[in-house]
N, C-alpha and C positions, 0 to 999 in steps of 0.2 A: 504494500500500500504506500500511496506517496504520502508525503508528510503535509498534513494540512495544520499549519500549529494554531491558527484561531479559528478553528475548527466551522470553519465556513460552511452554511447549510446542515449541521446537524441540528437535531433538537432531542434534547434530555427530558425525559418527563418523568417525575420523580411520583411513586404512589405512597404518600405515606397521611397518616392523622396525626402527626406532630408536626409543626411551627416548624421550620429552617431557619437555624441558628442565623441571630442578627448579623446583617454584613454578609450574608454568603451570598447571595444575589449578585451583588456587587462583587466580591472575591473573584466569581466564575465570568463577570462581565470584562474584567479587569482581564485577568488570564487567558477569557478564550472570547475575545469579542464577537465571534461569527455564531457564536453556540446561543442559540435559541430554548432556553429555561421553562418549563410549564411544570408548578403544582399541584399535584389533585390532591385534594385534604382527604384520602380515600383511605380505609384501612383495606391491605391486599388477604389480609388472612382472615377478616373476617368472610366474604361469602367471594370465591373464585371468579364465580361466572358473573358477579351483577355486573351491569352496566356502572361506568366510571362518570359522576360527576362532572358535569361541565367536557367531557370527552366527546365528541363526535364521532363517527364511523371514517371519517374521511381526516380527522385530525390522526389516527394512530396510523394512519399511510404517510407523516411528514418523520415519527420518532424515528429516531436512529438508533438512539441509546436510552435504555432502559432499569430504573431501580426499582424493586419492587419484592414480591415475597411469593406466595402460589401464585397471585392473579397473572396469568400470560394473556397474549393475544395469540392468536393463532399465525403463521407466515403470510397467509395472504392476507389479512388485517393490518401486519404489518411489513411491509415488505420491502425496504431498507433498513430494515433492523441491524444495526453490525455489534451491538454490545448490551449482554445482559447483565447489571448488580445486584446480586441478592441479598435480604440484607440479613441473612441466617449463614450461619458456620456450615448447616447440615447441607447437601443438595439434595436429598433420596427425593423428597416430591416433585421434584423438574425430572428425575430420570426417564421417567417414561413417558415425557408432555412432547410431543412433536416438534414444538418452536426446539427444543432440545436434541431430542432424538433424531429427529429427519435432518437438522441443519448442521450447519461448520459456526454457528455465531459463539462466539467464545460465551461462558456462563461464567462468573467470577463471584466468591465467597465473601461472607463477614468474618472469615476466618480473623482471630486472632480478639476479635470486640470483647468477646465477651471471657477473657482467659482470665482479666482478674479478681470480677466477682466471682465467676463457677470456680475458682481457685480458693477464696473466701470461701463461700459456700459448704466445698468438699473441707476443709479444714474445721470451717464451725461447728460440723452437723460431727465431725469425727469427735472432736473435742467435747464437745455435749455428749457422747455417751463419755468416752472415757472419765468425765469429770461427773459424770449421774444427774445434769444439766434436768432432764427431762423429768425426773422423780424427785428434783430436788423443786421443780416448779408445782406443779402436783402439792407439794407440801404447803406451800407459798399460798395456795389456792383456798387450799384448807387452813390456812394459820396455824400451822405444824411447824414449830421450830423442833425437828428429829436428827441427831447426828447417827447414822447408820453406821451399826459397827462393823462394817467393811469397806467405810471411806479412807481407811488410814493406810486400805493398798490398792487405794489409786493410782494408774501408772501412769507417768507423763511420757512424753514423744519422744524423748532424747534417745536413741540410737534405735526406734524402731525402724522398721524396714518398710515402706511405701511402693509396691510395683504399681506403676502405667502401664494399663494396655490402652496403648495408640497415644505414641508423642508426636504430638502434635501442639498447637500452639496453646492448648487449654491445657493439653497435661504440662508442658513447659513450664509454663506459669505454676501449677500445681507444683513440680519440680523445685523452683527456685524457692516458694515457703516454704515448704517441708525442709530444706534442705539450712533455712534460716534458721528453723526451731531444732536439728538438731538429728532430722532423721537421714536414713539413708535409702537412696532411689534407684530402683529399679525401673527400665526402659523395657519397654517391647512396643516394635514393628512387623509391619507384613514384610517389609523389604532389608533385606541389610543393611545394616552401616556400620560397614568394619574401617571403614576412614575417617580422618576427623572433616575431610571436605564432605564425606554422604552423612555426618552426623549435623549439617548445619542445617539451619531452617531458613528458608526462601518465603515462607509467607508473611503478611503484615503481623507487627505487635508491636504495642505502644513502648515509645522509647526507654530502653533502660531496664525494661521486664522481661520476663520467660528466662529461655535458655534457648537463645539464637545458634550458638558453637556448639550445642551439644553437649557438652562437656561435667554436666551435673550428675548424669547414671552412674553410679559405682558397676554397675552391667548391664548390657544391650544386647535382649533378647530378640529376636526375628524368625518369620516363617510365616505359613499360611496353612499347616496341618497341624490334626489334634496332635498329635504329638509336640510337636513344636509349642503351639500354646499350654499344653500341657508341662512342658518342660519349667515355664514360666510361673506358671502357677503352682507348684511345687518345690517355688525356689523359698522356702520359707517366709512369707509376705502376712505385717502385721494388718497394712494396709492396704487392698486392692481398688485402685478409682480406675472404671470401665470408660471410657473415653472415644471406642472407637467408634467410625460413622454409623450407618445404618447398611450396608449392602447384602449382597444374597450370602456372601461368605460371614459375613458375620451378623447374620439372621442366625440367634439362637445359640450361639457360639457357646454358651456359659449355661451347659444345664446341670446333671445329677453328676454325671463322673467329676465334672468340675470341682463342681460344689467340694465332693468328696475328697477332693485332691489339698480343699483349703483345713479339712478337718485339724491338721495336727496342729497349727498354730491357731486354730481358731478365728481364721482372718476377718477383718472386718471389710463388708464391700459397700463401697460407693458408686452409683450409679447416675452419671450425669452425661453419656451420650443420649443413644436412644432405648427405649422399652423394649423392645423387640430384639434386643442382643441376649435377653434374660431369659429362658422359658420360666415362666414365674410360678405353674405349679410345681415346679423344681425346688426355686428357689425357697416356695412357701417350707418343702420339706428339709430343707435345710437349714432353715429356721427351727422349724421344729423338730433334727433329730441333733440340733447343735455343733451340726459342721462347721457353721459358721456362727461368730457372736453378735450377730446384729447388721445392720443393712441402713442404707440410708438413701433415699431414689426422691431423685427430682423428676425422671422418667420412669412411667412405669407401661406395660402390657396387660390390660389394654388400656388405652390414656382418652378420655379422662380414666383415670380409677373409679369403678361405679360406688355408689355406696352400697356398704351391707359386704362388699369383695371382706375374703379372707384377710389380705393385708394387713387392712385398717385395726384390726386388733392383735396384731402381734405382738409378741415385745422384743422391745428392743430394737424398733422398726423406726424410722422417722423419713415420712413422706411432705412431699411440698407440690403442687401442684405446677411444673413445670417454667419457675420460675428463677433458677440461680444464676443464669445470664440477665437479668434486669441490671440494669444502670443507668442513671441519667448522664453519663458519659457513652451511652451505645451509640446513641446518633451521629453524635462526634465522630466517633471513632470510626462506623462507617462510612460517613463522606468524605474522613483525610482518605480510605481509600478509594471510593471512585473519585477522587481528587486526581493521587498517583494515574491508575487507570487511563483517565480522563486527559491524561499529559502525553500518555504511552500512544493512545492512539492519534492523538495530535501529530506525534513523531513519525507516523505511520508504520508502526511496533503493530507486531499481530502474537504477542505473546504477551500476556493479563498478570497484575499480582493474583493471589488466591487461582484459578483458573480450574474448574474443572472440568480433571482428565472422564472424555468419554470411555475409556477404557477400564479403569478404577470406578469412576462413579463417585470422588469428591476431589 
């Protein structure tokens, strides 16, 4: 592609129900004076197919470049389309949309937005059992001042062992606290990286955080068979945070054998990719034969969580309605990357930050 740097004749149409931070209007006038800006105050993930506010049939034939969430247009809706921003980490729901499937338009992640609340998150929810956070509230509730005589062998985090499955930019971050407070990390990938150049990370993350170089695993596991992941999950792990995407190979990745495999240290697992990596009547039974000492899921199978599901009264369970990527820094943090992005094709660059691979599937 030639380089068009003030991005003459494109038009960006942003779908979101949040305000665009003051000054950004102008920021992108400023930068790329040919680029044509239009706002739909639309949320994309609440209904796919409605019709877009203030959208015409014949305005989504001028977009070029496109931010958004489910809601697609179709190709012949839009049919200069050359750039899709999503503003979720995950892709599984574009995989099988046509605008995706049938075309070559690059599709680009929120990869990295949300790494240091879900890094938060995964650390809170751990720390709250280990410190009996959940039963000491309970008490609170009741006006129970009760010192349990088995709070005096409370463990703290210092040299426990943390494995990541799927380092990526959220377990990174995840990586670099843990690794603050004391504990020790374990990596696992689908792919190797037996170098310190395939241990670095190319995606966005907000400056100064993760672990870009790679370099925080005390060991870096890899592979894409049960064995291999099995290998990982047997490495003695006090902490397991599940982080990988959603795809068909890791649909269900983590049922009974697994489970069983965390018995001896009793691991504690975190779940902040997606639901569907869990077979959860599994899981349920690993709760309850004590393979594991408790659980903590921002996602769960099937999501919402219905009421009355077994889950909900387990112990030692603590569930959140799909919320630990929240921040009022998300939006930000999404548009310095179709910023980047936004510069790249200017250049007439045909390779995306975030970019996902048709062939992986994130």
């Amino acid at each position: 592609m030639a380089p068009n740097r003030e991005l003459v004749g494109h038009t960006l149409l942003i779908l979101s129900q949040l305000d665009l931070p003051d000054g950004y209007r102008e920021h992108l006038h400023t930068k790329f004076p040919g680029l044509q800006v239009v706002h739909s105050r639309f949320n994309p993930w609440a209904n796919v197919t409605a019709a877009i506010p203030g959208l015409a049939d014949e305005d989504w034939e001028k977009v070029t470049i496109l931010l958004t969430g489910p809601r697609l247009p179709t190709s012949e809706e839009a049919p200069k389309m050359q750039l899709v921003q999503l503003q979720s980490a995950g892709a599984n729901y574009v995989l099988e949309n046509p605008l995706f499937k049938d075309t070559k338009i690059p599709f680009c992640t929120a990869n990295g937005v949300a790494g240091p609340p879900i890094a938060e998150w995964v650390i809170c929810t751990y720390l709250a059992y280990q410190h009996n956070i959940p039963r000491y509230l309970e008490n609170m509730r009741d006006g129970n001042w009760e010192r349990h005589s088995d709070a005096i062998h409370t463990l703290d985090v210092v040299t426990q062992r943390v494995g990541i499955l799927g380092y990526g930019s959220i377990g990174r971050q995840v990586a670099r606290v843990a690794t603050a407070m004391g504990m020790e990390v374990y990596a696992y990938t689908n792919r190797p990286r037996p170098t310190p150049e395939s241990r670095r990370d190319h995606s966005w993350h907000p400056r100064g955080l993760g672990d870009p170089d790679g370099t925080l695993p005390a060991r870096w596991f890899s592979g894409t068979t049960t064995a291999e992941v099995n290998e990982f999950l047997s490495s003695g792990l006090d902490l397991l945070v599940v982080a990988v995407p959603l795809t068909p190979e890791t649909r269900g990745m983590l049922g009974a054998a697994q489970f069983k495999l965390l018995a001896k240290k009793k691991t504690y697992v975190s779940n902040i990719g997606r639901g569907p990596t869990i077979v959860t009547d599994d899981l349920i039974s690993a709760l309850d034969e004590g393979w594991i000492r408790g659980v903590a899921l921002d996602v769960t199978d099937p999501e919402p969580l219905p009421r009355g599901h077994p889950l909900w009264k387990k112990k030692n369970v603590i569930i959140t309605p799909h919320i630990s990527g929240n921040s009022d820094s998300y939006f930000e943090r999404l548009l310095a990357i179709l910023d980047i992005n936004l510069e790249r094709l200017s250049e007439g660059e045909t390779e995306f930050l975030n970019q996902v691979s048709r062939k992986r599937g994130y």
